[in-house]
N, C-alpha and C positions, 0 to 999 in steps of 0.2 A: 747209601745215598748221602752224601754231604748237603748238610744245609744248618742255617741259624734260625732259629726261634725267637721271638721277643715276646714278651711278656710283662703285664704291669701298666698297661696303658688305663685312661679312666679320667675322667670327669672330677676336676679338682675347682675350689674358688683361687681367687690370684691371693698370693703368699702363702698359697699351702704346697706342700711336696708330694712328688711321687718318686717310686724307687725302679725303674726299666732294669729286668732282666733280658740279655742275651744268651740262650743257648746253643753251643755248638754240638754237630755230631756228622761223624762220617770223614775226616780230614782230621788232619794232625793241627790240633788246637795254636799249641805254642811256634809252630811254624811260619803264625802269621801274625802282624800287629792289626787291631778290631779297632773298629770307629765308629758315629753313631753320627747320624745323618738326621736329618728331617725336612719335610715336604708338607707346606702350606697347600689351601686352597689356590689353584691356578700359579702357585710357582713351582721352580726347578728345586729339585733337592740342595742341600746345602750340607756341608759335613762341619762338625763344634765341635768334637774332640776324639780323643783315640788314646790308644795306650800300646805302649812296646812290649813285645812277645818277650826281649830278648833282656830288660832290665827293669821292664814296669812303669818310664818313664811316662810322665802323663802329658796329655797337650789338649787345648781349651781354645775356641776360637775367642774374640773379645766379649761377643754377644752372650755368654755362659760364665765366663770366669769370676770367680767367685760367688756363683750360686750353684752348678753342676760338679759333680764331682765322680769322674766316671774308677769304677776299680775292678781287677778279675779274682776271680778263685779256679786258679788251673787245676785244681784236684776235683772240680766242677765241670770244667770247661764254660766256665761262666763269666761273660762280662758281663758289671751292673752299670747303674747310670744313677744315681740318685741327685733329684731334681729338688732345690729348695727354691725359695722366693718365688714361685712362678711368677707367669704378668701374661696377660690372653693374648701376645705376642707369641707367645711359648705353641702357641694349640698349631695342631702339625701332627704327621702319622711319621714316627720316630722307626727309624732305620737303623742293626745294626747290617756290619759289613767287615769281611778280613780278606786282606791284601798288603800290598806295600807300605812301610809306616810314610814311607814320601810322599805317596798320592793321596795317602790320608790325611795329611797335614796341609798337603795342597789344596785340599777340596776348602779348608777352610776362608780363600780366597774370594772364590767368587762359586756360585751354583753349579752346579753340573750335570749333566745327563748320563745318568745309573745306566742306559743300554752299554754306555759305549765307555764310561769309565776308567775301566782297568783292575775293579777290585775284581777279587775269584771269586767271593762268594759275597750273597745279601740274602736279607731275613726278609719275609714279606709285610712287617711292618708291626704296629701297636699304634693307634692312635691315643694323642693325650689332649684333651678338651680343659683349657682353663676358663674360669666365667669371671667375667667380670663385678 
């Protein structure tokens, strides 16, 4: 059975870090580029960054860039997420997801509804709680 795992989520104060593991299993890892989503109270999901199966390249939405810093280990089938600077902005149940590197980067636009998306596969989630 194909599916992603997340792991890592947890109860931080604001300017402390956590580190999101994603794990794949069941589908051919590097065939896909993975992204990482998150979903507040009462909104749509929203996608912040992703990484290329196919050269590693990375992409950040504005909201993250230069505090997240997402990287894989294919000998793992793992993508991470390492989260610095938090801000209780950040608190959200953190998604990853593998599919197209374009729709991934697209998601970084505007919010969007995971039924009907387009990615192939998604993780059921990690919540990450920052306090104020």
């Amino acid at each position: 059975e194909a599916q992603l795992v997340e792991s890592g989520g947890g109860l931080v104060q604001a300017g402390g870090s956590l580190r999101l593991s994603c794990v794949a299993s069941g589908f051919s890892f590097g065939d896909y580029a993975i992204g990482w989503f998150r979903q507040a109270p009462g909104k749509e999901r929203e996608g912040f960054s992703c990484i290329s199966s196919s050269d590693g390249s990375t992409y950040y939405a504005d909201s993250v860039k230069g505090r997240f810093t997402i990287s894989s280990d294919n000998a793992k089938n793992t993508v991470y997420l390492q989260m610095n600077s938090l801000k209780p902005e950040d608190t959200a149940v953190y998604y990853c997801a593998a599919g197209p590197l374009l729709l991934l980067r697209l998601s970084f636009l505007k919010p969007v509804d995971h039924r009907y998306y387009g990615m192939d596969y998604w993780g059921k989630g990690t919540l990450v709680t920052v306090s104020s």
